[in-house]
mmCIF file of the N, C-alpha and C atoms, coordinates in Angstrom:
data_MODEL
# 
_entry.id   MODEL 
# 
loop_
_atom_site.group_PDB 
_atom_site.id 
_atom_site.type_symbol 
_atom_site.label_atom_id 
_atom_site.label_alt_id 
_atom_site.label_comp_id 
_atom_site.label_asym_id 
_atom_site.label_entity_id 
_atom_site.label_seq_id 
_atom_site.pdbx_PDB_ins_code 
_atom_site.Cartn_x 
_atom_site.Cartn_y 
_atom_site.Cartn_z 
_atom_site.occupancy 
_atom_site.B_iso_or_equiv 
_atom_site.pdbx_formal_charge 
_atom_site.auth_seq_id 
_atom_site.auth_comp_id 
_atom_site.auth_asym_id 
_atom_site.auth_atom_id 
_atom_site.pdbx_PDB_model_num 
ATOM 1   N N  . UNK A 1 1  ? 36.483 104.749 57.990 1.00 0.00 ? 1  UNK A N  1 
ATOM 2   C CA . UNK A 1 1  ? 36.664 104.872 56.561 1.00 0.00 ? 1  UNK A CA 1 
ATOM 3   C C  . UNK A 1 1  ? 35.453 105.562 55.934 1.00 0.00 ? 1  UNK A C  1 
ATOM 4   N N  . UNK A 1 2  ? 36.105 106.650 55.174 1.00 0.00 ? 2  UNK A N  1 
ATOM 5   C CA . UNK A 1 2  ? 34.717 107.467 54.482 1.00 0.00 ? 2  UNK A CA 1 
ATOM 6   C C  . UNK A 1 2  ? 33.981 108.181 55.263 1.00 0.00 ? 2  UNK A C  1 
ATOM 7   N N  . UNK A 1 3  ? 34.431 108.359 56.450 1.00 0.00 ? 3  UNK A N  1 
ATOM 8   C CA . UNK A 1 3  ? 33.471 109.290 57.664 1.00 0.00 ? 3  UNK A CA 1 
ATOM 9   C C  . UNK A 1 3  ? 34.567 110.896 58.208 1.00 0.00 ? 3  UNK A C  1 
ATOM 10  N N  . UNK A 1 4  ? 35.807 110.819 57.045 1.00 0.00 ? 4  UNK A N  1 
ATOM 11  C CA . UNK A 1 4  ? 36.238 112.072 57.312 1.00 0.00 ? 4  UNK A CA 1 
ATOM 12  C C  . UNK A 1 4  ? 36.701 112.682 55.998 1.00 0.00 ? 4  UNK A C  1 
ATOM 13  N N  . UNK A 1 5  ? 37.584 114.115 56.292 1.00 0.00 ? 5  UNK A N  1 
ATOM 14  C CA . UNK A 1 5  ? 37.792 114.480 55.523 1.00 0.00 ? 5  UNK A CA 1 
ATOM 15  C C  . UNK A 1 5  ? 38.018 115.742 55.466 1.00 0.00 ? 5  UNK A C  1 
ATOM 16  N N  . UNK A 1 6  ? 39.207 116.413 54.821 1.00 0.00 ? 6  UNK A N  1 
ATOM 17  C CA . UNK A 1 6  ? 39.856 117.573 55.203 1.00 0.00 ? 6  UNK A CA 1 
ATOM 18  C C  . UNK A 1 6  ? 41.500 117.469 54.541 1.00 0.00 ? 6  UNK A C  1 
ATOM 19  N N  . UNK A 1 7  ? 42.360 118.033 55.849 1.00 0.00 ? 7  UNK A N  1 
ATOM 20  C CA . UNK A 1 7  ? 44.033 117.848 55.036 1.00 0.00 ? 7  UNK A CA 1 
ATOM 21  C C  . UNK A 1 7  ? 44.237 116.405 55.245 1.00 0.00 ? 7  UNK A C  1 
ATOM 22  N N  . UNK A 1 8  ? 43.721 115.322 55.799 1.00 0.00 ? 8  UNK A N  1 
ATOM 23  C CA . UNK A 1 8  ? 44.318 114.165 55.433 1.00 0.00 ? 8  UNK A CA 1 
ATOM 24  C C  . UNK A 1 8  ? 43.628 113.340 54.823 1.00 0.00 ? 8  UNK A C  1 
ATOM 25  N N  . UNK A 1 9  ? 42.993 113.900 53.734 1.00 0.00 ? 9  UNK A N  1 
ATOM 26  C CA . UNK A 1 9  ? 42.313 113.010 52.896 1.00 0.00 ? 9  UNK A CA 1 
ATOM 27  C C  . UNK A 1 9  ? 40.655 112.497 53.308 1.00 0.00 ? 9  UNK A C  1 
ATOM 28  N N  . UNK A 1 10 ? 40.021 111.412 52.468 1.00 0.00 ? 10 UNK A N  1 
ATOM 29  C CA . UNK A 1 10 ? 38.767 111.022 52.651 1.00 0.00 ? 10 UNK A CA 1 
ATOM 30  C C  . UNK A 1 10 ? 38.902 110.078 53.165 1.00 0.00 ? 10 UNK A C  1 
ATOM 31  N N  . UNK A 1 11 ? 40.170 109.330 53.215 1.00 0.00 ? 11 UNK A N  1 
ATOM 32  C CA . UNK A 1 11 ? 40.377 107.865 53.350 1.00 0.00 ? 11 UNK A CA 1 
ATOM 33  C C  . UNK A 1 11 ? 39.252 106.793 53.278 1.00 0.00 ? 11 UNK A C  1 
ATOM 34  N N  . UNK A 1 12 ? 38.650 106.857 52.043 1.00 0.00 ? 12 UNK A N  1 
ATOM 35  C CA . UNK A 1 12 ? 37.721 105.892 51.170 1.00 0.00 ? 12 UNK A CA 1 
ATOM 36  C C  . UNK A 1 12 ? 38.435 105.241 50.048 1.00 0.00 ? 12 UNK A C  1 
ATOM 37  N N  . UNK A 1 13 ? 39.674 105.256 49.977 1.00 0.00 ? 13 UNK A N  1 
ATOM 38  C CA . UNK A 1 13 ? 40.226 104.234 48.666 1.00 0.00 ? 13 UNK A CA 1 
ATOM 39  C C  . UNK A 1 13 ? 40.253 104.918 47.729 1.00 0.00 ? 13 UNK A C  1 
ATOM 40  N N  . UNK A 1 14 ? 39.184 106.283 47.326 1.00 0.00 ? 14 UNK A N  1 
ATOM 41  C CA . UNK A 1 14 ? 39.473 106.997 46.137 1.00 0.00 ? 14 UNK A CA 1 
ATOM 42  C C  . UNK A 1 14 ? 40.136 108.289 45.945 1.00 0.00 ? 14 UNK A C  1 
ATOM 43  N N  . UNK A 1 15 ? 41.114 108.187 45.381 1.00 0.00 ? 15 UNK A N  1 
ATOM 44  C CA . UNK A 1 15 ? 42.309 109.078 45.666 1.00 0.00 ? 15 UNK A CA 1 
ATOM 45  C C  . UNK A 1 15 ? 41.592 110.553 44.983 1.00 0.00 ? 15 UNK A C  1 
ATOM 46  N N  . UNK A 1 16 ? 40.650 110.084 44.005 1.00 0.00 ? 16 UNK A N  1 
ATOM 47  C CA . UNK A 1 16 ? 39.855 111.586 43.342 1.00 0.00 ? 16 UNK A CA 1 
ATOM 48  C C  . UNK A 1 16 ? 39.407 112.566 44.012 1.00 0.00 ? 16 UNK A C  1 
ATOM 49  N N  . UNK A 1 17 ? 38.847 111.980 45.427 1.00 0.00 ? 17 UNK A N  1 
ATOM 50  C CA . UNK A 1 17 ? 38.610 113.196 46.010 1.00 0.00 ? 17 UNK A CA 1 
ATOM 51  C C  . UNK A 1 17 ? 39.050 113.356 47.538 1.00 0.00 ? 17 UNK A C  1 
ATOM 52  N N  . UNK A 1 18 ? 40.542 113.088 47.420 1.00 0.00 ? 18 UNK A N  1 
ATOM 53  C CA . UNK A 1 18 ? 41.135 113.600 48.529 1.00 0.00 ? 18 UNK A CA 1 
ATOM 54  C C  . UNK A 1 18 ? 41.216 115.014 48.828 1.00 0.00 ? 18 UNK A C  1 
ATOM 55  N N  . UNK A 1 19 ? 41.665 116.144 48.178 1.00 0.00 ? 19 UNK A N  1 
ATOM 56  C CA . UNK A 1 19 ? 41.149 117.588 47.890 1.00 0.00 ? 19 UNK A CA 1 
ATOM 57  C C  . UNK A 1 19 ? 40.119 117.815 48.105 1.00 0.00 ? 19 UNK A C  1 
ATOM 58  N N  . UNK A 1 20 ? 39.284 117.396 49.153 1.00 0.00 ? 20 UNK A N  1 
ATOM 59  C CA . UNK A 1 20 ? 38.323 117.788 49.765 1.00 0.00 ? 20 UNK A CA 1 
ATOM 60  C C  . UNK A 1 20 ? 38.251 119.142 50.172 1.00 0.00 ? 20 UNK A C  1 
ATOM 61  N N  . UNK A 1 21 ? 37.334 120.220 49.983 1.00 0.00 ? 21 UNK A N  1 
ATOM 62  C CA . UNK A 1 21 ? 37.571 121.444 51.035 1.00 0.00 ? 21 UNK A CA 1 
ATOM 63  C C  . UNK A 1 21 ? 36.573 121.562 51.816 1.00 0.00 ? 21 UNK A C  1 
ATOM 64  N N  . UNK A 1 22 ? 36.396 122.327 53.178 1.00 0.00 ? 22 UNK A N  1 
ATOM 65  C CA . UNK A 1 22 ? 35.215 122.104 54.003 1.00 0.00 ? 22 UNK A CA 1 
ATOM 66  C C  . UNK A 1 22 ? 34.195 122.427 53.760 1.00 0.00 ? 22 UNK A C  1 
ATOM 67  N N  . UNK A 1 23 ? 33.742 123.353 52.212 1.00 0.00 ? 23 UNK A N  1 
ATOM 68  C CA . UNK A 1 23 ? 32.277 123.397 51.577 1.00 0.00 ? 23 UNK A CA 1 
ATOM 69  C C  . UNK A 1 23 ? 32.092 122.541 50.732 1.00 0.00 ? 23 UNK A C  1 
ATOM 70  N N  . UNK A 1 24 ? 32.850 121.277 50.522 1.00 0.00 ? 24 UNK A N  1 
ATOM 71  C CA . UNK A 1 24 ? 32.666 119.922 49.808 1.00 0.00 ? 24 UNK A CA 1 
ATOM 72  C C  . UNK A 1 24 ? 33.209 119.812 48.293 1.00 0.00 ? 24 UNK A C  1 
ATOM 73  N N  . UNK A 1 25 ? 33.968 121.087 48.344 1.00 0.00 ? 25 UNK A N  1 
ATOM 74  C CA . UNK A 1 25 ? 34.639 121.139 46.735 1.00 0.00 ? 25 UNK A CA 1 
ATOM 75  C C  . UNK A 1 25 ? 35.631 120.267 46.292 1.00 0.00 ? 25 UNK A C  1 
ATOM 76  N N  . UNK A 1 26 ? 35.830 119.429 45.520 1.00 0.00 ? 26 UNK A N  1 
ATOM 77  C CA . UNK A 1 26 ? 36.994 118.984 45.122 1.00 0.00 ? 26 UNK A CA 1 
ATOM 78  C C  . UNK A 1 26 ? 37.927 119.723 44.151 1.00 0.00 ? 26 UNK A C  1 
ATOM 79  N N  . UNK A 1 27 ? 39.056 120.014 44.878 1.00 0.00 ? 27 UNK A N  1 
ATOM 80  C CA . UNK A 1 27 ? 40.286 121.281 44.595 1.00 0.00 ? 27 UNK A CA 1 
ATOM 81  C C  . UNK A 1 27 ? 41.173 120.162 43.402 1.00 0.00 ? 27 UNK A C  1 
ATOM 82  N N  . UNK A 1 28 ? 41.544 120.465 42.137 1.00 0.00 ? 28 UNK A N  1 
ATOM 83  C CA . UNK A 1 28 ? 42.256 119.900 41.313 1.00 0.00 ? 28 UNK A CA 1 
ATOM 84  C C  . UNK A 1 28 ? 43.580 120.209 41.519 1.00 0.00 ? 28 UNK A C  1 
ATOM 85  N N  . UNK A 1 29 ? 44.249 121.655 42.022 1.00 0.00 ? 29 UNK A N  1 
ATOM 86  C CA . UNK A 1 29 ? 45.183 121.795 42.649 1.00 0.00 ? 29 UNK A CA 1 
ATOM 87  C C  . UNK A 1 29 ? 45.741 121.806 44.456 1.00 0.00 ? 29 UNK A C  1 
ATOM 88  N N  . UNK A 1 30 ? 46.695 121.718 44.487 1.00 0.00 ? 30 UNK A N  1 
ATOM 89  C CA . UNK A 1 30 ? 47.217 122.104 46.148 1.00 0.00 ? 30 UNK A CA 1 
ATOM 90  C C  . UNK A 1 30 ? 47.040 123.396 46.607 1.00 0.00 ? 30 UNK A C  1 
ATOM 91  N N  . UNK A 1 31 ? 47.242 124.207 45.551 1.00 0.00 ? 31 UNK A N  1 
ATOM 92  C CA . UNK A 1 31 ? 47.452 125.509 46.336 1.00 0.00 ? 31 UNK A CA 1 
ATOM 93  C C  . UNK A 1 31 ? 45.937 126.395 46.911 1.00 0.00 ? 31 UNK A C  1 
ATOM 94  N N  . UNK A 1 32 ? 45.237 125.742 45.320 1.00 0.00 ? 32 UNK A N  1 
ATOM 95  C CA . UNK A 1 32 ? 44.019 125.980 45.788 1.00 0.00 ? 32 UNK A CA 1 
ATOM 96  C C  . UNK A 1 32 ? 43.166 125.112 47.212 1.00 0.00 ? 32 UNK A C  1 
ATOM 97  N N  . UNK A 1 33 ? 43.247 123.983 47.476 1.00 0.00 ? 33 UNK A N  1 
ATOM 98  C CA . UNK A 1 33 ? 42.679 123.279 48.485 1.00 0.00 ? 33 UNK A CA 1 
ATOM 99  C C  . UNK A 1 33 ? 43.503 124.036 49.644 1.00 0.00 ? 33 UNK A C  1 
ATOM 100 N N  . UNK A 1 34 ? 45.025 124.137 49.435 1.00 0.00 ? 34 UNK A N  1 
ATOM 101 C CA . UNK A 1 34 ? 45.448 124.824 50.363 1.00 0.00 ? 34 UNK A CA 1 
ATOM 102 C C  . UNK A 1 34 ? 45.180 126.023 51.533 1.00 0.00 ? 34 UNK A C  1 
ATOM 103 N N  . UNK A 1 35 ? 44.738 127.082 50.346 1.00 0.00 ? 35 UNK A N  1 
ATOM 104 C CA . UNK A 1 35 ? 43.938 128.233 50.488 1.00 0.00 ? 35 UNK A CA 1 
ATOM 105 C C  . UNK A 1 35 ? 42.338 128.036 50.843 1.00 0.00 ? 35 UNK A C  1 
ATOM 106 N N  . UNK A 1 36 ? 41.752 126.924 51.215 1.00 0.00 ? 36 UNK A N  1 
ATOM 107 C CA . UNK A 1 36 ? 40.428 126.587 51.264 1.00 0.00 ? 36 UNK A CA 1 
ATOM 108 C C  . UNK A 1 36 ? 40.469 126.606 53.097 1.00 0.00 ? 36 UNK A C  1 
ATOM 109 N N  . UNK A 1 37 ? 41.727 125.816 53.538 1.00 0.00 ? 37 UNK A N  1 
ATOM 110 C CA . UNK A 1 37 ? 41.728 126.291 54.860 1.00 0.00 ? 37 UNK A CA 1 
ATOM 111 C C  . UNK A 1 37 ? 42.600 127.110 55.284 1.00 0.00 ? 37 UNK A C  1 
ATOM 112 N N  . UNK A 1 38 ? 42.994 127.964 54.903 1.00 0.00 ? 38 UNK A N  1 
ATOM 113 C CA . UNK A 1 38 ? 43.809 129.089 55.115 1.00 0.00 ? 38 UNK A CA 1 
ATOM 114 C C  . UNK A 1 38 ? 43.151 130.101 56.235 1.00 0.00 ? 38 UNK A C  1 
ATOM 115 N N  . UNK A 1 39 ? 43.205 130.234 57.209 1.00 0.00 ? 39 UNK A N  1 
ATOM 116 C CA . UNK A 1 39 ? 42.553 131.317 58.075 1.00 0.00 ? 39 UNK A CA 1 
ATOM 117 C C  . UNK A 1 39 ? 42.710 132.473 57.312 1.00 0.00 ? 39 UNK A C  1 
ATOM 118 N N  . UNK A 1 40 ? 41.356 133.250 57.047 1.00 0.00 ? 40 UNK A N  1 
ATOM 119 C CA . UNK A 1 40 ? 41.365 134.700 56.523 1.00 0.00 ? 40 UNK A CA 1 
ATOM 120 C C  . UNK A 1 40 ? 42.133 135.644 57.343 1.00 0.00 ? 40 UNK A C  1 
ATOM 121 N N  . UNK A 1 41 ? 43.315 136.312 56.476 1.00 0.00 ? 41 UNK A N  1 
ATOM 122 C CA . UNK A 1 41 ? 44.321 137.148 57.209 1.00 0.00 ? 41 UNK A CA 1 
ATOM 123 C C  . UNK A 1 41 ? 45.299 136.608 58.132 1.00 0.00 ? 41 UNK A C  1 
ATOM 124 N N  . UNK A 1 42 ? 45.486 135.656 58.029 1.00 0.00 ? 42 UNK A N  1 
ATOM 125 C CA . UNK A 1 42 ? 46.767 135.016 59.174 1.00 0.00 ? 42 UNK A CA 1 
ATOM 126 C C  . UNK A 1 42 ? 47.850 134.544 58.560 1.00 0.00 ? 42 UNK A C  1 
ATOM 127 N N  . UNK A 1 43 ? 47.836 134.192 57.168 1.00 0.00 ? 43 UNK A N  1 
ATOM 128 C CA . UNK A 1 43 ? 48.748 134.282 56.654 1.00 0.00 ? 43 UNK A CA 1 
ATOM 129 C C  . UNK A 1 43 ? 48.463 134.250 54.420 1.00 0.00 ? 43 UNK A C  1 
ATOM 130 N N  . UNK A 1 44 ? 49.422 134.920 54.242 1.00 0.00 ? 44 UNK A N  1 
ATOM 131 C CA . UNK A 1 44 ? 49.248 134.933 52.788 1.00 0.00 ? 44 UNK A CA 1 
ATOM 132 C C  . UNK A 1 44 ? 48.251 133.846 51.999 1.00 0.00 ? 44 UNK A C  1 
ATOM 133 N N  . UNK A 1 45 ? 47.978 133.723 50.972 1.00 0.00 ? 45 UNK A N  1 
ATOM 134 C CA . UNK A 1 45 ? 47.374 132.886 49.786 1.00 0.00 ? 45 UNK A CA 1 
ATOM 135 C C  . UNK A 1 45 ? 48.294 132.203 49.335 1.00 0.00 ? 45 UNK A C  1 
ATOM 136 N N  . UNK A 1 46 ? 48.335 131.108 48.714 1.00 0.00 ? 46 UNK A N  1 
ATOM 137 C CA . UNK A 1 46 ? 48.995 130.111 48.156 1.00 0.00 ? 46 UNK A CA 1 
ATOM 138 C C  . UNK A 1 46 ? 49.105 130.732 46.898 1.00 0.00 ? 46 UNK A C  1 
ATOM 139 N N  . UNK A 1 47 ? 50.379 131.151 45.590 1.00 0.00 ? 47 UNK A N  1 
ATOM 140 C CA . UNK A 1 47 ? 50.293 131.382 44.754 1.00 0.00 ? 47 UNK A CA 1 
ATOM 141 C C  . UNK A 1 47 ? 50.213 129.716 43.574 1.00 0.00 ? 47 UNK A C  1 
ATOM 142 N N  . UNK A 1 48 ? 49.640 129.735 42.513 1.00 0.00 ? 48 UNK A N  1 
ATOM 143 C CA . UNK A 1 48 ? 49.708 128.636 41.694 1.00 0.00 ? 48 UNK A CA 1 
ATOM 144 C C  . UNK A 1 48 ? 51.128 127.746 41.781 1.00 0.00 ? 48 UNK A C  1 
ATOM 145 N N  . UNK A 1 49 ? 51.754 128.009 41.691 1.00 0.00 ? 49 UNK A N  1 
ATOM 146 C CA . UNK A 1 49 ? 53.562 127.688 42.514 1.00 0.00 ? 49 UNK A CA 1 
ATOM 147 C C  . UNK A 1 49 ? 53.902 127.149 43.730 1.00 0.00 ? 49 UNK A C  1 
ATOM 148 N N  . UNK A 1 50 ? 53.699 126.105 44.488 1.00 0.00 ? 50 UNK A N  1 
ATOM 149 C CA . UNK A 1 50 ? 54.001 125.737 45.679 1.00 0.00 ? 50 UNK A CA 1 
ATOM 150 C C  . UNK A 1 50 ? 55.971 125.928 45.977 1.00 0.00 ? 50 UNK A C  1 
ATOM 151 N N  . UNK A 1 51 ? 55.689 126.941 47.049 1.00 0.00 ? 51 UNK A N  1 
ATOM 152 C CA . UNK A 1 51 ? 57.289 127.146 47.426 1.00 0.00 ? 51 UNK A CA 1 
ATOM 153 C C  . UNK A 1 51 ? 58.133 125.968 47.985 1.00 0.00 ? 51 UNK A C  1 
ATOM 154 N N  . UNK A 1 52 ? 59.134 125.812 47.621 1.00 0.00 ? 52 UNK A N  1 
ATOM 155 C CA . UNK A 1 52 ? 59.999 124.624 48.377 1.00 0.00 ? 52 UNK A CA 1 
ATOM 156 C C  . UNK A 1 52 ? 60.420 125.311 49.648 1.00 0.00 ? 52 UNK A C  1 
ATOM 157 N N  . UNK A 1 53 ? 59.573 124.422 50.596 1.00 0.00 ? 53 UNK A N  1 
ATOM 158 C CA . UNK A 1 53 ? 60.163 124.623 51.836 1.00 0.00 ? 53 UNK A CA 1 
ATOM 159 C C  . UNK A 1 53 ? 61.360 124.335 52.254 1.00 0.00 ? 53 UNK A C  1 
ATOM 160 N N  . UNK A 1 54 ? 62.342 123.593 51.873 1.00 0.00 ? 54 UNK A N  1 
ATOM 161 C CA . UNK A 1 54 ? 63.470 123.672 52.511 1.00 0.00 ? 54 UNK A CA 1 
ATOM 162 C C  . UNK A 1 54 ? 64.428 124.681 51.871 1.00 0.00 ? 54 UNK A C  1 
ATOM 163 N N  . UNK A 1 55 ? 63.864 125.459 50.955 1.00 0.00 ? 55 UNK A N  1 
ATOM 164 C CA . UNK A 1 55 ? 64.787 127.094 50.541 1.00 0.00 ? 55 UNK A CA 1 
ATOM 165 C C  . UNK A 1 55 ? 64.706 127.801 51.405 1.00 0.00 ? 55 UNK A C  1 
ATOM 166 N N  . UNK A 1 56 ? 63.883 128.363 52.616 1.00 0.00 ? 56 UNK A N  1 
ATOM 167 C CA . UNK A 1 56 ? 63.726 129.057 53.664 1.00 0.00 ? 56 UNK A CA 1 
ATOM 168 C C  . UNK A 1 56 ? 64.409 128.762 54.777 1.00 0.00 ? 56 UNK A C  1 
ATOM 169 N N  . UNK A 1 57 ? 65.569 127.576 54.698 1.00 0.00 ? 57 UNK A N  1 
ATOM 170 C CA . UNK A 1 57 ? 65.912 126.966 56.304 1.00 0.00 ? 57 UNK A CA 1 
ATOM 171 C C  . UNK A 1 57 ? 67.224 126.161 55.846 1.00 0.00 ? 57 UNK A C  1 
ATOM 172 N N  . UNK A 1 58 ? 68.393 126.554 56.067 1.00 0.00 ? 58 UNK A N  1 
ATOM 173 C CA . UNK A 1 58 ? 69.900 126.208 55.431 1.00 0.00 ? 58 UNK A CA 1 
ATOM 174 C C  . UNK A 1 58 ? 69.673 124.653 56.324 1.00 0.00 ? 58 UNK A C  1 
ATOM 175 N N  . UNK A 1 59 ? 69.694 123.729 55.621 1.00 0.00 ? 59 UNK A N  1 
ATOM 176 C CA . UNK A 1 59 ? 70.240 122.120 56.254 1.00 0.00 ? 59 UNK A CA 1 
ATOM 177 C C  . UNK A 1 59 ? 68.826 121.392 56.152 1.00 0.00 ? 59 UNK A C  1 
ATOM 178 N N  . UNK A 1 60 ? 67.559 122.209 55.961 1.00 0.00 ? 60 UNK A N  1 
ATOM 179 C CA . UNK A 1 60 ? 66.414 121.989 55.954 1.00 0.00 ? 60 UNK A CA 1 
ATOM 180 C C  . UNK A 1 60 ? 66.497 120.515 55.218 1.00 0.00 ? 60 UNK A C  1 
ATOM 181 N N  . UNK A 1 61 ? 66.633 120.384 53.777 1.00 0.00 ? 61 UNK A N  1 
ATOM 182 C CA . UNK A 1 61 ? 66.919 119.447 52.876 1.00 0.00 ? 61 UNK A CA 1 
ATOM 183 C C  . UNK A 1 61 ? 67.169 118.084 53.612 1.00 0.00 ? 61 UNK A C  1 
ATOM 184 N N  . UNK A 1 62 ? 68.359 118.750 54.212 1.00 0.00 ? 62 UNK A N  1 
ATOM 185 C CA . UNK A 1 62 ? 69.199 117.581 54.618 1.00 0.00 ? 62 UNK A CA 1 
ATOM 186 C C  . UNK A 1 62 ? 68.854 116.363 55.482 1.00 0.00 ? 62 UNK A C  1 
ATOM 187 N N  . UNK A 1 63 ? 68.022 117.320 56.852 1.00 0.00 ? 63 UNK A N  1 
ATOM 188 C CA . UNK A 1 63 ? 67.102 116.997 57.812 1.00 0.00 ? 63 UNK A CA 1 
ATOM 189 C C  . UNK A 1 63 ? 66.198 115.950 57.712 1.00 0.00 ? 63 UNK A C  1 
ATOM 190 N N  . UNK A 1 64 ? 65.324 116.502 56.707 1.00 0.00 ? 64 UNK A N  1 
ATOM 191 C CA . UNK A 1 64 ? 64.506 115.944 55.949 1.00 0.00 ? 64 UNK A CA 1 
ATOM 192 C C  . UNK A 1 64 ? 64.607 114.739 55.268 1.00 0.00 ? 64 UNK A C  1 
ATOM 193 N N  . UNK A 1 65 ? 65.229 114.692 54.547 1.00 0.00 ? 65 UNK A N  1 
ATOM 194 C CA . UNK A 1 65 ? 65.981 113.562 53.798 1.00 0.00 ? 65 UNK A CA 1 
ATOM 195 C C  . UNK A 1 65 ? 66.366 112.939 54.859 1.00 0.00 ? 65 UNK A C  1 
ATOM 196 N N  . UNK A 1 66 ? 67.074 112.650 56.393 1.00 0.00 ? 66 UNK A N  1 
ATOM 197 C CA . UNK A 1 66 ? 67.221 111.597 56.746 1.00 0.00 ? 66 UNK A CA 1 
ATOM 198 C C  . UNK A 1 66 ? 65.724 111.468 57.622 1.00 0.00 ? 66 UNK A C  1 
ATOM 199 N N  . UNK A 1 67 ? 65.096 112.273 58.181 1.00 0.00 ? 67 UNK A N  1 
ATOM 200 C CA . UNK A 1 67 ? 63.968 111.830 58.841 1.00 0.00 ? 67 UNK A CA 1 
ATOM 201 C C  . UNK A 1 67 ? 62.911 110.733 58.072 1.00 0.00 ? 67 UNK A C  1 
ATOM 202 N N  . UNK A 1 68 ? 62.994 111.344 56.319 1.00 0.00 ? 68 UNK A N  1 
ATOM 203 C CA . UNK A 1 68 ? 62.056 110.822 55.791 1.00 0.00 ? 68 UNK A CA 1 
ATOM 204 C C  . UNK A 1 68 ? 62.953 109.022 55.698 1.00 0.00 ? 68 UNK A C  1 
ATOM 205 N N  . UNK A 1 69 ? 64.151 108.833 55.595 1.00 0.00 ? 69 UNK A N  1 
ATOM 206 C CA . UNK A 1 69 ? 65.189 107.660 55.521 1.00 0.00 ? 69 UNK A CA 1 
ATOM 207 C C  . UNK A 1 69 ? 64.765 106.347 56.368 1.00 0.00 ? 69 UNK A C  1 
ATOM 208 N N  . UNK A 1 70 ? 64.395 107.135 57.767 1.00 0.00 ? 70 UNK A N  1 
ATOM 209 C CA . UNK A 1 70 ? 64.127 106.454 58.690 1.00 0.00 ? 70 UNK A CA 1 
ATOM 210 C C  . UNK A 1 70 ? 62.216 105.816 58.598 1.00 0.00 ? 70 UNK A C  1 
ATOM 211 N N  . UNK A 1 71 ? 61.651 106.430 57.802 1.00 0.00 ? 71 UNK A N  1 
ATOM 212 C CA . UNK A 1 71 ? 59.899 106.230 57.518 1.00 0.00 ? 71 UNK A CA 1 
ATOM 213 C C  . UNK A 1 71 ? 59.804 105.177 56.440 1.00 0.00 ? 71 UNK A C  1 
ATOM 214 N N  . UNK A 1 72 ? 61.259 105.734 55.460 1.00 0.00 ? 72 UNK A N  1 
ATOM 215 C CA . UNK A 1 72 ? 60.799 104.325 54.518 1.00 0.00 ? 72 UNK A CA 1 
ATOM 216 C C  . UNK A 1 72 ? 61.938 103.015 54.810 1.00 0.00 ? 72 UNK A C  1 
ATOM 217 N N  . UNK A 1 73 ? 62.199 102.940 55.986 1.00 0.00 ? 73 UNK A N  1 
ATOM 218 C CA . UNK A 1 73 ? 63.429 101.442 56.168 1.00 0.00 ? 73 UNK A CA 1 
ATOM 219 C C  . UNK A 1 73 ? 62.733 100.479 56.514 1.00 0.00 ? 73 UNK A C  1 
ATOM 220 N N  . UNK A 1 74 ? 63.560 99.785  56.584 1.00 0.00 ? 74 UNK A N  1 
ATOM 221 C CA . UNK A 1 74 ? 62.586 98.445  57.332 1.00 0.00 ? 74 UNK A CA 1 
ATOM 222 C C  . UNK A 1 74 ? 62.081 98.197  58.101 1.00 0.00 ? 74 UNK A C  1 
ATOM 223 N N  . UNK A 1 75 ? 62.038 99.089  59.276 1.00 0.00 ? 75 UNK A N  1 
ATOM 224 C CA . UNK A 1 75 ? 60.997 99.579  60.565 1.00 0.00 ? 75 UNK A CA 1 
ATOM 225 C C  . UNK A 1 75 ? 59.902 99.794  60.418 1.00 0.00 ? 75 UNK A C  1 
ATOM 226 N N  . UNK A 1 76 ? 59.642 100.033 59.162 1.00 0.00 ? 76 UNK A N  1 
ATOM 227 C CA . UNK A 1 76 ? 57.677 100.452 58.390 1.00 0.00 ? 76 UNK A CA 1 
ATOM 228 C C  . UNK A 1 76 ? 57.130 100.089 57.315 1.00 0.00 ? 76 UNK A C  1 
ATOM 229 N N  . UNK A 1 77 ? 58.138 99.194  57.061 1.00 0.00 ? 77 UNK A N  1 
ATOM 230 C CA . UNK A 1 77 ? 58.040 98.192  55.643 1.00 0.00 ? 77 UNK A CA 1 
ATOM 231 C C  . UNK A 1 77 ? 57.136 96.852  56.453 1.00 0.00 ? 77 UNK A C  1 
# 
């Protein structure tokens, strides 16, 4: 606890500075923290707009929605 930090958070209890980036900035948006580890040139910039990923992939939604079904049942409650 409190000894990391990056895309899954600080995990110290304070949700303020989960947006950590690896020069120690705290990002107020996603797209920006996003773009903080973005490999230079490997793939685009995050525009202010986060795209819905399941518009790119027909059933995507659907998928999703039951995978996530199964995370919140009573198996992890």
């Amino acid at each position: 606890s409190g000894q990391v930090r990056g895309l899954c958070g600080t995990f110290n209890g304070d949700q303020r500075d989960e947006f950590t980036t690896p020069e120690g900035d705290v990002e107020p948006g996603v797209a920006a923290f996003a773009n903080a580890f973005r490999a230079a040139g490997a793939c685009p910039a995050l525009g202010p707009g986060i795209p819905d990923p399941c518009d790119g992939f027909p059933g995507g939604r659907e998928r999703a929605e039951a995978a996530c079904a199964v995370l919140m049942g009573p198996a992890f409650q």
